[in-house]
C-alpha positions as semicolon CSV with decimal commas, in nm:
position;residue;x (nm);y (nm);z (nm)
1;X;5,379;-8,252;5,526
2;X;5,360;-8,213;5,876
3;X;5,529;-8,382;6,166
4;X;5,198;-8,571;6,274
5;X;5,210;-8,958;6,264
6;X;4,950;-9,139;6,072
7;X;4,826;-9,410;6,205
8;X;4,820;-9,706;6,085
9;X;4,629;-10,024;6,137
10;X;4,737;-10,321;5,953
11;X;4,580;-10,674;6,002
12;X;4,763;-10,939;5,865
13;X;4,930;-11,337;5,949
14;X;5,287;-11,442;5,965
15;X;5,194;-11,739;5,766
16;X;5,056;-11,486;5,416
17;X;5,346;-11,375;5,181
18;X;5,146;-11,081;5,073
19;X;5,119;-10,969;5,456
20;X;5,496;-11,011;5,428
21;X;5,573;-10,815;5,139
22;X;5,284;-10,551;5,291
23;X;5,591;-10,525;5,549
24;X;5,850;-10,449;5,351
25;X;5,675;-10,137;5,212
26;X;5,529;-10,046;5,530
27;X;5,896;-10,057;5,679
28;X;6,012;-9,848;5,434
29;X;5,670;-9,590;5,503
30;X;5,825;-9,565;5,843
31;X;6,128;-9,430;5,782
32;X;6,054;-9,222;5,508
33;X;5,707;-9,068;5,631
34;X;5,549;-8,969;5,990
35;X;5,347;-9,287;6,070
36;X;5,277;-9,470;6,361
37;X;5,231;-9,840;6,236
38;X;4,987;-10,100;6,489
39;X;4,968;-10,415;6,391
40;X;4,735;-10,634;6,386
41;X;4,643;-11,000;6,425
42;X;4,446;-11,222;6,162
43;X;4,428;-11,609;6,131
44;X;4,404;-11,732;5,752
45;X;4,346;-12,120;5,891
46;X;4,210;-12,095;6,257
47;X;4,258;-12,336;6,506
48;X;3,981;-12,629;6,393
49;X;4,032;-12,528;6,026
50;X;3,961;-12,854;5,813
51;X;4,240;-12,991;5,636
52;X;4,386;-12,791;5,331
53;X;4,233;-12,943;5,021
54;X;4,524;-13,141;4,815
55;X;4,410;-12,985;4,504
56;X;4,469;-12,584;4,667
57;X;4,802;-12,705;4,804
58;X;4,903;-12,814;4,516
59;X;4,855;-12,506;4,293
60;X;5,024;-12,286;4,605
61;X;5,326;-12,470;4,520
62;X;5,301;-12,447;4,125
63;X;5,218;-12,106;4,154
64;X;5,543;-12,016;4,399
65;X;5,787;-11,948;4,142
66;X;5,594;-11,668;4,044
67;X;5,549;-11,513;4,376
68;X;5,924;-11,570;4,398
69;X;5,964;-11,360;4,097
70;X;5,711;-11,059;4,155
71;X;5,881;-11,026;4,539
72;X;6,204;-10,982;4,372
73;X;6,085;-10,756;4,067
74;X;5,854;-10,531;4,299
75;X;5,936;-10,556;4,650
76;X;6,285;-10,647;4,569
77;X;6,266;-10,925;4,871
78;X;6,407;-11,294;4,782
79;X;6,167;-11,531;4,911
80;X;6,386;-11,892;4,919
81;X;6,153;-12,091;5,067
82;X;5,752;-12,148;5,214
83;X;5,578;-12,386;5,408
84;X;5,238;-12,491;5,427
85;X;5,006;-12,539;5,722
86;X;5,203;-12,343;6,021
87;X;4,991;-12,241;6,290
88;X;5,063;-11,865;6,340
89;X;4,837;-11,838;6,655
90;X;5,190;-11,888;6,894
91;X;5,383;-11,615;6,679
92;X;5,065;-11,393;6,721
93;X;5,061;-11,458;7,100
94;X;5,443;-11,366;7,118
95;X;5,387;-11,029;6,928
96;X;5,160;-10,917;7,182
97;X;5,397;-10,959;7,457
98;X;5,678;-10,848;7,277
99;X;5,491;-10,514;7,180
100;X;5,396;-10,468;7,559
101;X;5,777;-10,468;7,592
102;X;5,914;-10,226;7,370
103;X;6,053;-10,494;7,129
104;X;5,725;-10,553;6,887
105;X;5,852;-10,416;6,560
106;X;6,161;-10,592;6,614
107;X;5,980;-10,910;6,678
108;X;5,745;-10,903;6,413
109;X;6,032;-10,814;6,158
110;X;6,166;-11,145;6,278
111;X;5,922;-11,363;6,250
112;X;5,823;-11,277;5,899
113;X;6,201;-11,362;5,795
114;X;6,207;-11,662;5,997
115;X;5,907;-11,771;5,817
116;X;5,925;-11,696;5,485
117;X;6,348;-11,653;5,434
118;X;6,495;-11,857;5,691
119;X;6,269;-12,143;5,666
120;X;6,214;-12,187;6,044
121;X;5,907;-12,321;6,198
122;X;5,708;-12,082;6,392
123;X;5,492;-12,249;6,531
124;X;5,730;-12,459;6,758
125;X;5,749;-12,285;7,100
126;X;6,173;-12,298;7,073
127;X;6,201;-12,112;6,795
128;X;5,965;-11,845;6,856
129;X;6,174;-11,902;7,227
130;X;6,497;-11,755;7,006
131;X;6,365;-11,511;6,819
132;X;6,269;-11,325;7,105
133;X;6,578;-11,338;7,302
134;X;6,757;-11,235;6,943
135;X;6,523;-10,909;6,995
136;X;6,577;-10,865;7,319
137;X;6,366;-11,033;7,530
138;X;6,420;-11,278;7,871
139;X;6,321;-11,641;7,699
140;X;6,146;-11,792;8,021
141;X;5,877;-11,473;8,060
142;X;5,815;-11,470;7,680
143;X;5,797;-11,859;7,701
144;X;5,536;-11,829;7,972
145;X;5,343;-11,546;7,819
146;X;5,281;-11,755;7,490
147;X;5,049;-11,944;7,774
148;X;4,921;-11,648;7,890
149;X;4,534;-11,562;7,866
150;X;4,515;-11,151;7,853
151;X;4,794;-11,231;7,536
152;X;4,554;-11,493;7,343
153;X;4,205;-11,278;7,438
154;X;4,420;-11,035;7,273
155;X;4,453;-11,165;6,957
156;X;4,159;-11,271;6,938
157;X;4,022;-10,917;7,001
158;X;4,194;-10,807;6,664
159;X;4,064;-11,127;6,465
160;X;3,682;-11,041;6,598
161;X;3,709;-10,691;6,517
162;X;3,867;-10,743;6,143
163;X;3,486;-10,924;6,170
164;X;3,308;-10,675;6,306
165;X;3,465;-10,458;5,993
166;X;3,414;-10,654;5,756
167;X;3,749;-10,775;5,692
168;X;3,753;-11,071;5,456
169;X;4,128;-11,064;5,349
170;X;4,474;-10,986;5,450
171;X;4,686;-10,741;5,441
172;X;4,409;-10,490;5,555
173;X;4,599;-10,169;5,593
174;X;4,373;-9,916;5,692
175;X;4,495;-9,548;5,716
176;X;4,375;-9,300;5,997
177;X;4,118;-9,526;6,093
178;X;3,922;-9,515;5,784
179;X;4,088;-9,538;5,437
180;X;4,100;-9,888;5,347
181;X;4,402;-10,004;5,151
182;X;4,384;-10,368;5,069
183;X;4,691;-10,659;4,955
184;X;5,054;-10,607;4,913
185;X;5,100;-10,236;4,755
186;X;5,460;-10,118;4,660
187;X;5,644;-9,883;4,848
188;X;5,520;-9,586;4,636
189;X;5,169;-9,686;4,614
190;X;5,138;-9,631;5,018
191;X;5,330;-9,333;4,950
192;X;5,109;-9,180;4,776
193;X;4,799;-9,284;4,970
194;X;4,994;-9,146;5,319
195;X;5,041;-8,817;5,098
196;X;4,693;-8,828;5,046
197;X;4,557;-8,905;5,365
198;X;4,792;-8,643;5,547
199;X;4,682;-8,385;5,273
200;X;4,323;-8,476;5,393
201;X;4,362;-8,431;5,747
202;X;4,540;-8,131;5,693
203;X;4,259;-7,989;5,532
204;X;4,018;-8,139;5,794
């Protein structure tokens, strides 16, 4: 395999557990394989979203134990906790000015555990606030960039083109621009599609 990164788009939402196990395997991609990993933003409730039907919540939280158990038996990630209805749209504003820093796959490592094994609140200004500085960012510019208009037109430029794609569900991992790999794969699943791919563009 040559040295060549592959890239990598991936569209996915703090607030999915398949986006976060996606991330897990996709960590361990990186430092096994020669890819260059850009994420992506994606809103599973938008801002104006009607309220989450009682019935849907409810079967999210019967059906949790058994996301609990297939993140341990195939990712093997412990997932201790979830909540239901965080706004990711902050967290997503905060990635894009923590990527413009140097500091995005550090952030966006973060956040996922925050969210789904810490059991913090990301969508509360302070604790995105913390998580930053714990990657290594000044708290007062990140605090003012989560106001910041070329951050938010950003993320919304990702949601509008997983539109313009197509894209009806995430994790959309989508390898060299055009090979479309879709919900949380294994480890050696995207193994063996990067294999592919490279082999492919190799051959190109």
């Amino acid at each position: 395999m040559t040295s060549t990164p592959i890239r990598i788009d991936v569209w996915s939402d703090f607030v999915c557990p398949w986006c976060f196990l996606a991330s897990t395997s996709l960590e361990q991609l990186q430092q096994s394989h020669p890819v260059e990993i850009i994420w992506r933003a994606y809103e599973l409730r938008p801002e104006g979203s009607p309220p989450m039907p009682e019935h849907y919540r409810q079967r999210i939280e019967e059906s949790f134990p058994q996301l609990q158990q297939m993140a341990r038996e195939r990712f093997g990630v412990d997932i201790p906790t979830f909540r239901i209805g965080t706004d990711s749209r902050l967290a997503h504003i905060g990635f894009k000015f923590a990527e413009e820093h140097g500091h995005g796959e550090a952030y966006h490592r973060a956040v996922f555990r925050a969210h789904w094994q810490e059991n913090k609140d990301i969508d509360k200004v302070e604790v995105l606030a913390d998580i930053a500085v714990s990657v290594g960012l000044d708290r007062e510019a990140f605090i003012a960039a989560l106001q910041s208009e070329d951050h938010l037109q950003a993320v919304l430029g990702d949601i509008e083109q997983a539109q313009l794609m197509g894209l009806q569900g995430v994790p959309a991992i989508i390898f060299a621009t055009k090979y479309l790999v879709s919900g949380a794969q294994p480890y050696s699943v995207l193994v063996g599609v990067a294999e592919e791919v490279q082999s492919r563009l190799a051959q190109a």
